[in-house]
C-alpha positions in Angstrom: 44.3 -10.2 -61.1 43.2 -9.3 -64.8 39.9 -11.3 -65.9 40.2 -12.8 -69.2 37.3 -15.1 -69.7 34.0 -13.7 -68.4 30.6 -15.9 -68.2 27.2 -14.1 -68.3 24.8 -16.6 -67.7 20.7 -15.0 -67.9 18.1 -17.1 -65.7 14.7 -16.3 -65.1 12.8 -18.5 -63.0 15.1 -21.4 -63.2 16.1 -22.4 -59.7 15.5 -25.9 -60.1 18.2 -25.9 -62.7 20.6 -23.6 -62.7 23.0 -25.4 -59.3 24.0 -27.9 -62.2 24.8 -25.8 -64.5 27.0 -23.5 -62.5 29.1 -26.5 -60.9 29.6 -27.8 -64.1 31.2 -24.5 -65.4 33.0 -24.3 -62.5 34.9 -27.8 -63.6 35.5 -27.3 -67.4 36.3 -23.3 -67.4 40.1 -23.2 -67.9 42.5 -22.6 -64.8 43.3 -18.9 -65.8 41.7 -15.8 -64.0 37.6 -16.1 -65.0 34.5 -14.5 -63.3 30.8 -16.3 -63.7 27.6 -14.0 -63.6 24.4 -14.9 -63.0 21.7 -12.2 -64.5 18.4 -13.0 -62.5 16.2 -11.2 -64.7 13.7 -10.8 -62.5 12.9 -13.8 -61.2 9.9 -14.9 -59.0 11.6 -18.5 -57.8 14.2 -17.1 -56.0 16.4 -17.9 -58.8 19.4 -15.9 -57.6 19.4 -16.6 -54.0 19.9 -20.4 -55.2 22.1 -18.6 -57.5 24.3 -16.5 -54.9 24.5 -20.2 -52.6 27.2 -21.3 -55.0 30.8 -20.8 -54.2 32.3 -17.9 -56.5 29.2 -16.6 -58.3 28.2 -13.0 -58.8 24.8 -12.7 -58.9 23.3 -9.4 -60.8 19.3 -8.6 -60.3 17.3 -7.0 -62.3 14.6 -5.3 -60.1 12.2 -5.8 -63.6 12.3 -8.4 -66.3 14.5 -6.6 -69.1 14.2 -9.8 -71.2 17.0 -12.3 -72.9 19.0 -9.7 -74.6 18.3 -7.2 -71.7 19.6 -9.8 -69.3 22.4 -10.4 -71.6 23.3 -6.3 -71.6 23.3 -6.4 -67.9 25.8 -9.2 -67.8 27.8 -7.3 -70.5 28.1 -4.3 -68.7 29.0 -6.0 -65.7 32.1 -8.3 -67.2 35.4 -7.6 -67.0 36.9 -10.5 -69.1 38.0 -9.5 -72.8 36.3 -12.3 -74.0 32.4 -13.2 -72.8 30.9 -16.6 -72.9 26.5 -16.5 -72.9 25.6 -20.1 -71.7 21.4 -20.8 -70.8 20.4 -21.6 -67.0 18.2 -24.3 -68.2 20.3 -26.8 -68.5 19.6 -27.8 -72.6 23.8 -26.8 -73.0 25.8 -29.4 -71.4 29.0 -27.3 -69.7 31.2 -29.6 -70.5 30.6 -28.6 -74.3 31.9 -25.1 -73.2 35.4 -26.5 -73.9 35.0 -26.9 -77.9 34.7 -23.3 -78.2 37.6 -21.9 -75.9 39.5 -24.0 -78.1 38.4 -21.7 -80.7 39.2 -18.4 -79.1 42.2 -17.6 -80.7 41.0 -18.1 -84.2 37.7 -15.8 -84.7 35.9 -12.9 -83.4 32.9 -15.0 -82.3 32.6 -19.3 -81.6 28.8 -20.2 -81.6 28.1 -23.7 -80.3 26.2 -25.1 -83.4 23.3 -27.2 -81.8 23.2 -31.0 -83.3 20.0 -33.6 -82.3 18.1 -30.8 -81.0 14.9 -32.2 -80.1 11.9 -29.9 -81.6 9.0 -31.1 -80.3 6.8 -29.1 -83.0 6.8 -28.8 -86.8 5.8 -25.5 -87.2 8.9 -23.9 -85.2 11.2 -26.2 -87.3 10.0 -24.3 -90.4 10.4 -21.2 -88.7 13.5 -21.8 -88.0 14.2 -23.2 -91.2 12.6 -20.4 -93.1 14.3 -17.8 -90.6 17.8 -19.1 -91.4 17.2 -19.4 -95.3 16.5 -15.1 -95.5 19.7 -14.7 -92.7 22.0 -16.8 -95.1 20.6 -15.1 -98.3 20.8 -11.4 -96.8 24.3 -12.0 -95.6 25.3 -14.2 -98.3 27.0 -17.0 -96.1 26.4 -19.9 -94.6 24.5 -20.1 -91.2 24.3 -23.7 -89.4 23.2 -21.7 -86.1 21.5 -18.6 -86.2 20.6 -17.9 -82.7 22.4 -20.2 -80.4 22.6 -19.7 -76.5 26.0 -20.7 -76.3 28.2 -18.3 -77.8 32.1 -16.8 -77.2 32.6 -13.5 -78.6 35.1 -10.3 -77.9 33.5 -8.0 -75.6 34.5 -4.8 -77.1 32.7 -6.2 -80.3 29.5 -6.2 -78.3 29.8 -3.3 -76.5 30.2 -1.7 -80.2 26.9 -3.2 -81.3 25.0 -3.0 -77.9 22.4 -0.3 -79.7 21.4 -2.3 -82.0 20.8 -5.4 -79.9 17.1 -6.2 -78.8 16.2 -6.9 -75.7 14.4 -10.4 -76.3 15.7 -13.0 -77.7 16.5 -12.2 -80.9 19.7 -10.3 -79.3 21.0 -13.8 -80.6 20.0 -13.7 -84.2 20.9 -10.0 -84.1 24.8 -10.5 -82.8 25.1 -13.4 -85.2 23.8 -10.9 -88.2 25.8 -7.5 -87.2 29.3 -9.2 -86.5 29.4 -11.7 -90.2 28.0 -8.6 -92.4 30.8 -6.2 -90.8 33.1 -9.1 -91.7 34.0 -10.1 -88.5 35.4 -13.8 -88.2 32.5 -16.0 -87.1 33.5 -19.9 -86.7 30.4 -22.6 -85.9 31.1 -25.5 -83.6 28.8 -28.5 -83.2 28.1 -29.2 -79.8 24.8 -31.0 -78.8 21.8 -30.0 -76.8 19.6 -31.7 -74.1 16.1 -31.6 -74.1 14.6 -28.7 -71.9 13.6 -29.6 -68.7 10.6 -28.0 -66.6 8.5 -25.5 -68.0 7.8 -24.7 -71.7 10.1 -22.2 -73.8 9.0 -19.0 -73.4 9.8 -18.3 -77.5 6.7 -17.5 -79.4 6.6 -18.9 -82.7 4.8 -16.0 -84.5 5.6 -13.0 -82.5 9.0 -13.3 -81.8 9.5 -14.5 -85.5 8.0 -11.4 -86.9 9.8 -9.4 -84.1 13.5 -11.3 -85.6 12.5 -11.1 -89.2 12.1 -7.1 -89.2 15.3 -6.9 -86.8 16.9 -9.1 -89.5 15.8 -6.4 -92.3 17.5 -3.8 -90.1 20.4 -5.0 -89.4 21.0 -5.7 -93.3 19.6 -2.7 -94.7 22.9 -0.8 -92.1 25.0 -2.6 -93.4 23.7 -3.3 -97.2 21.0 -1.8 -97.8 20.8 -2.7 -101.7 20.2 -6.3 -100.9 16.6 -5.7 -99.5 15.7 -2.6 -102.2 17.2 -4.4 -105.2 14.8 -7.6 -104.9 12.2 -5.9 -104.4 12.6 -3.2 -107.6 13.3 -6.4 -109.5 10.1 -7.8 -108.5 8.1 -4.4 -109.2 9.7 -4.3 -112.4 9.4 -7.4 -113.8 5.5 -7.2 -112.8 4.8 -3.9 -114.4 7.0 -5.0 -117.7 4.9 -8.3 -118.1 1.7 -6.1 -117.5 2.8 -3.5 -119.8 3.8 -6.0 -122.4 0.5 -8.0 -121.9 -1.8 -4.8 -122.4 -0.2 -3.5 -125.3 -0.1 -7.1 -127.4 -3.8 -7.8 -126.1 -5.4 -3.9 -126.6 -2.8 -1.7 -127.6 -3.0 0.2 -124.4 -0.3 1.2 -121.7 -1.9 0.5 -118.6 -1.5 2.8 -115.4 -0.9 0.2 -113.0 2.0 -1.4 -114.9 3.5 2.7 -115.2 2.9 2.5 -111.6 4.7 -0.1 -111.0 7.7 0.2 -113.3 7.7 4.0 -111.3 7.7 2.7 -108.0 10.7 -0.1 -108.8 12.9 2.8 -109.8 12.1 5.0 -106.9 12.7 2.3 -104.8 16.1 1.5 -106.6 17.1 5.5 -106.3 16.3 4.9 -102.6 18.9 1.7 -102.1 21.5 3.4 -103.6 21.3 6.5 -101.3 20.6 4.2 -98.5 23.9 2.4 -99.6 25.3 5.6 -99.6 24.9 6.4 -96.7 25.1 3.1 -94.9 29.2 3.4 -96.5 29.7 6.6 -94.9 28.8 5.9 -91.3 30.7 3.0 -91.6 33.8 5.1 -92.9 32.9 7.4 -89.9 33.0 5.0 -87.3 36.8 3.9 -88.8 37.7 6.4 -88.4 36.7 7.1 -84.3 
């Protein structure tokens, strides 16, 4: 019997939660030929022996914690559906919401469960996430009411083609999103809601793994356009080192080095986009054609 529909579900250390989660999968997913895995990333609860007790579940371990995305790779590899659903063990996705997107499935590359009435318990990773998702929407130049949602559908082969680039933390999410609109892929956002996290604290570290998806956001863009990172920042470099220039010469009559400086390093930059876009166009043409 072919697989069509694969769900890759990552846990770590969530026995307490994931029984629920798996039965209620088990009741919306559709009545064609699908497979649910469970990655126990290495888990110290006994998270896939709970796991492995529910009827029709294929548990993977990970001898070593890999992390979110490297939980996620696992599950990847392992899938045989053409299409893979990523739902959280922890319970904040309600299953039943799984249904929205499969409705979705003919119709786009990707479905991402757009979270509504998400409860953020602090400020400071609501303007994270706020600041996060103003850079992704400028870089890619669309609109982005999700950026790194657990509950996703997308192709498989699409992730397989992207799986070097995808981090193994949990800005694999933020990453996929990224890669798959600025290739022009067809993403479509669907509101589901969200339950407040039960048990322990997320493991998601404001600062670190911000600064960890920022730069991997800066990556992804530069691949695929690289002039929309270099071209801001000449623009800045030049428009600094013209108003210095401009400043010196009305106040002393004197062109200043740091304003040569930095009118010099806004061009080199510039040259540097440009062969970076260069480039960036030709592996893409390359990969075309393989």
């Amino acid at each position: 019997m072919q697989i069509s529909l694969s769900v890759v579900v990552p846990a770590y250390n969530e026995a307490p939660r994931i029984v629920p989660v798996l039965e209620g999968l088990k009741t919306v997913l559709p009545d064609q030929a699908y497979e649910i895995i469970v990655v126990d990333d290495g888990s110290t609860d006994g998270t896939g022996d709970v796991a492995s007790q529910v009827e029709g579940i294929c548990v993977v371990r990970n001898p070593q914690r890999k992390g979110y995305g490297g939980a996620i790779k696992t599950g990847t590899r392992r899938a045989k559906g053409k299409w893979i659903l990523f739902l959280d063990a922890d319970g904040q996705h309600d299953p039943s919401e799984v249904s929205k997107l499969l409705v979705e499935m003919d119709k786009a590359d990707m479905v991402i469960g757009s979270r509504q009435g998400e409860s953020l318990r602090r400020a400071g990773k609501l303007v994270g996430r706020r600041m996060m998702r103003t850079l992704a929407e400028f870089l890619v130049e669309s609109t982005i009411p999700d950026l790194n949602s657990g509950l996703r559908l997308v192709r498989r082969d699409l992730i397989l083609d992207y799986i070097s680039l995808l981090p193994n933390g949990f800005s694999l999410s933020t990453t996929l999103t990224l890669a798959l609109i600025k290739a022009g892929h067809t993403v479509v956002f669907v509101p589901v809601t969200v339950n407040v996290r039960e048990g322990g604290a997320s493991r998601v570290r404001i600062f670190r793994d911000g600064v960890r998806t920022v730069m991997l956001m800066v990556r992804i863009i530069t691949m695929f356009n690289p002039l929309k990172i270099f071209l801001p920042i000449s623009c800045f470099l030049w428009f600094i080192g013209f108003v210095y220039l401009f400043e010196e010469i009305i106040r002393v009559f004197n062109i200043a080095d740091g304003a040569v400086l930095l009118i010099i390093g806004g061009t080199i930059l510039f040259f540097f986009g440009i062969l970076a876009d260069q480039l960036s166009t030709l592996r893409r043409e390359n990969q075309r054609r393989e």
